[in-house]
ZAVEXMAR-567387 format. One line per field, with one value per residue (C-alpha): residue number from 0; residue in one letter; x, y, z. Coordinates in steps of 0.1 Angstrom, whole numbers, plus 2048, in hexadecimal, padded with zeros to 3 digits. Layout:
REM residues N
pos: NUM|...;
code: A|...;
x: X|...;
y: Y|...;
z: Z|...;
This chain:
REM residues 182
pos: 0|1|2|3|4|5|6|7|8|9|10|11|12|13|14|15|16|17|18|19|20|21|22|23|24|25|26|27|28|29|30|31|32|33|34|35|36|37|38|39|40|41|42|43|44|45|46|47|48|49|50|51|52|53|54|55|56|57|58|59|60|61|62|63|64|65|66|67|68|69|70|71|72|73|74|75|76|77|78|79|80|81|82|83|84|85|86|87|88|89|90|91|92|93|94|95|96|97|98|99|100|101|102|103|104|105|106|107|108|109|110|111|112|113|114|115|116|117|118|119|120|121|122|123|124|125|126|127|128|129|130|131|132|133|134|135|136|137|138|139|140|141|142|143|144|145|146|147|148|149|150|151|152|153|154|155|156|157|158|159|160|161|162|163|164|165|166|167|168|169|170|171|172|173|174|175|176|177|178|179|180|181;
code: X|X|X|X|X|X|X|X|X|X|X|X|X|X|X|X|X|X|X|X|X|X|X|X|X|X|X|X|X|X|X|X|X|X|X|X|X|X|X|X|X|X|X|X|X|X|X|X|X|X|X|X|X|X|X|X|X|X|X|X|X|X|X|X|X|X|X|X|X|X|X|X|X|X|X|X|X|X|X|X|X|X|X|X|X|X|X|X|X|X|X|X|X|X|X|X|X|X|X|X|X|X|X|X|X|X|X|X|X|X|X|X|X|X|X|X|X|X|X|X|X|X|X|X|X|X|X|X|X|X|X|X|X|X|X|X|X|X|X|X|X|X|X|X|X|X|X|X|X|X|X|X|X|X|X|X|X|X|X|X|X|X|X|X|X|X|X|X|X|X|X|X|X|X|X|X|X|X|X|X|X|X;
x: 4C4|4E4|4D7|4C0|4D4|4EA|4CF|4C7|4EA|4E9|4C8|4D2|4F3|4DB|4C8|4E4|4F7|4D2|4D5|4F6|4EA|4CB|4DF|4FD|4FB|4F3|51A|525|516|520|546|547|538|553|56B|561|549|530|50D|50D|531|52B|50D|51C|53D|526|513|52F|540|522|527|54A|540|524|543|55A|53F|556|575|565|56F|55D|53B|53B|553|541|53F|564|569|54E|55F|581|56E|55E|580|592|573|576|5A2|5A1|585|599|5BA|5A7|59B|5BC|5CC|5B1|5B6|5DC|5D9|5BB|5D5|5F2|5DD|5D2|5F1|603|5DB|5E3|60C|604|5F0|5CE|5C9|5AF|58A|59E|5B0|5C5|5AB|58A|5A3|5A6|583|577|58B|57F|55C|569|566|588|58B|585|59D|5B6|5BC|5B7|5D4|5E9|5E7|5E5|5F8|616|614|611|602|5DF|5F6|607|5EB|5DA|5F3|5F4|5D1|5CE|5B4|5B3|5BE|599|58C|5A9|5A1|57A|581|599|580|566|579|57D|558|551|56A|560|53D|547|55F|558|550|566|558|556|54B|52D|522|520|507|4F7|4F4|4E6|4CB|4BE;
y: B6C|B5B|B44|B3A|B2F|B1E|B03|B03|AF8|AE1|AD2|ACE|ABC|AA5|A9C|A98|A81|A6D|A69|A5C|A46|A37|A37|A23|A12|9F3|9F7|9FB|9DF|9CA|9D6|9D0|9B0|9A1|9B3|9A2|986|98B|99E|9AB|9B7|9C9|9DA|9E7|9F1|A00|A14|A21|A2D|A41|A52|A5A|A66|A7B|A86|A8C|A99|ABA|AA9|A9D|AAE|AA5|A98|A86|A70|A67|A3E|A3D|A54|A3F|A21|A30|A39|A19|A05|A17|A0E|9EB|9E9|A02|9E3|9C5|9D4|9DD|9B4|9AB|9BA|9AF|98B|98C|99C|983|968|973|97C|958|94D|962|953|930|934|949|93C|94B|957|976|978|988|97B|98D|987|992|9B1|9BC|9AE|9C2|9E4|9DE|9E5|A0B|A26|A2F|A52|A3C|A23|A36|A4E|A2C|A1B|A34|A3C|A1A|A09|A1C|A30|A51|A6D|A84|A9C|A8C|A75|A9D|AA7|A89|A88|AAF|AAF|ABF|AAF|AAD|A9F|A82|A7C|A79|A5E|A48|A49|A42|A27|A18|A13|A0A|9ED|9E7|9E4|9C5|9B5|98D|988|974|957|967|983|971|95F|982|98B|96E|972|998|989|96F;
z: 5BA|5C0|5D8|5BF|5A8|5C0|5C9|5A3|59C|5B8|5AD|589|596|5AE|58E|57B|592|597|570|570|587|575|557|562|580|56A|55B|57E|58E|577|573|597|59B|580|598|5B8|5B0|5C7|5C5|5E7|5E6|5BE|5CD|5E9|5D6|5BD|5D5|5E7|5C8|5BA|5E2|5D9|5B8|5C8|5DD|5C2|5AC|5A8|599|57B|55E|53D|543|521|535|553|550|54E|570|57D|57B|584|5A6|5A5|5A1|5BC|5D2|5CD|5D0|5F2|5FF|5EE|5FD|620|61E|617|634|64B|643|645|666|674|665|679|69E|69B|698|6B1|6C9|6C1|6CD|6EC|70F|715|736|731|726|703|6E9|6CF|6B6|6CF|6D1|6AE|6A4|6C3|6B6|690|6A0|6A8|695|682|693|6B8|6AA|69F|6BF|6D8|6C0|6C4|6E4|6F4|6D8|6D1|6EF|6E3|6FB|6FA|6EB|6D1|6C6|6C0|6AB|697|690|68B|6AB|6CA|6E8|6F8|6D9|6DB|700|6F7|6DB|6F0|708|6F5|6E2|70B|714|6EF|6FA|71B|710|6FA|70E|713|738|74A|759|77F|76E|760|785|794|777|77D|7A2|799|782|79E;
């Protein structure tokens, strides 16, 4: 009997959350696209927050009050991009500066770098940064992360062939393709 009411509650909370959304991802949508101006970008921050909300479904309170949480998610969603955006153009700004300065000798620059590591995963990107980056070792990266030291080995070298595979052939590189192909 318990388990029936179990997926009763959980089906009455689906429907409930797929009224809330029905009912105001009009407010949403439109809160967010005076927050970022653009259609594509309020729909997307939109979306994602009804997922957090979905996630965070539990936290909410007082369902006579579920518009303002909404929002509250929903404005969170949109700072944690604008501040991720932010961040992301200050650092492009300064790799092509630090590009421009330097001599380019290899098939990478600093900017193919980061745009390449962007591409990863964050758990990939994390354990490769800190192992290759600040030097830390299997070990420590583990206890950083909370992982096991397998698991740390496993994403750093998956984070490798995930960079290998879109490393920019240097031009030898590209003859002996060419000469495989013919």
């Amino acid at each position: 009997m318990d388990n029936t009411l179990n997926w009763f509650n959980k089906s009455s909370k689906s429907a409930k959350f797929d009224d809330w959304i029905s009912h105001f991802h009009g407010a949403l949508y439109k809160h967010a696209l005076w927050m970022v101006g653009s259609q594509d970008i309020a729909q997307e921050m939109t979306q994602e927050a009804f997922f957090q909300a979905w996630i965070s479904i539990d936290s909410l309170n007082d369902e006579d009050k579920v518009l303002p949480w909404l929002l509250t998610i929903l404005r969170r969603t949109v700072y944690r991009e604008q501040r991720y955006q932010y961040r992301n153009a200050e650092t492009l700004e300064e790799l092509k500066k630090l590009d421009s300065e330097s001599a380019q000798t290899d098939a990478f620059s600093l900017l193919d770098i980061y745009n390449t590591l962007e591409t990863l995963s964050p758990k990939l990107r994390d354990a490769f940064l800190l192992y290759h980056l600040h030097g830390y070792s299997y070990e420590e990266v583990g206890n950083l992360l909370e992982i096991p030291t397998g698991t740390v080995m496993s994403r750093i070298s998956r984070a490798r062939e995930a960079l290998r595979m879109q490393k920019k052939p240097t031009q030898d590189e590209k003859i002996v393709k060419f000469k495989q192909v013919k």
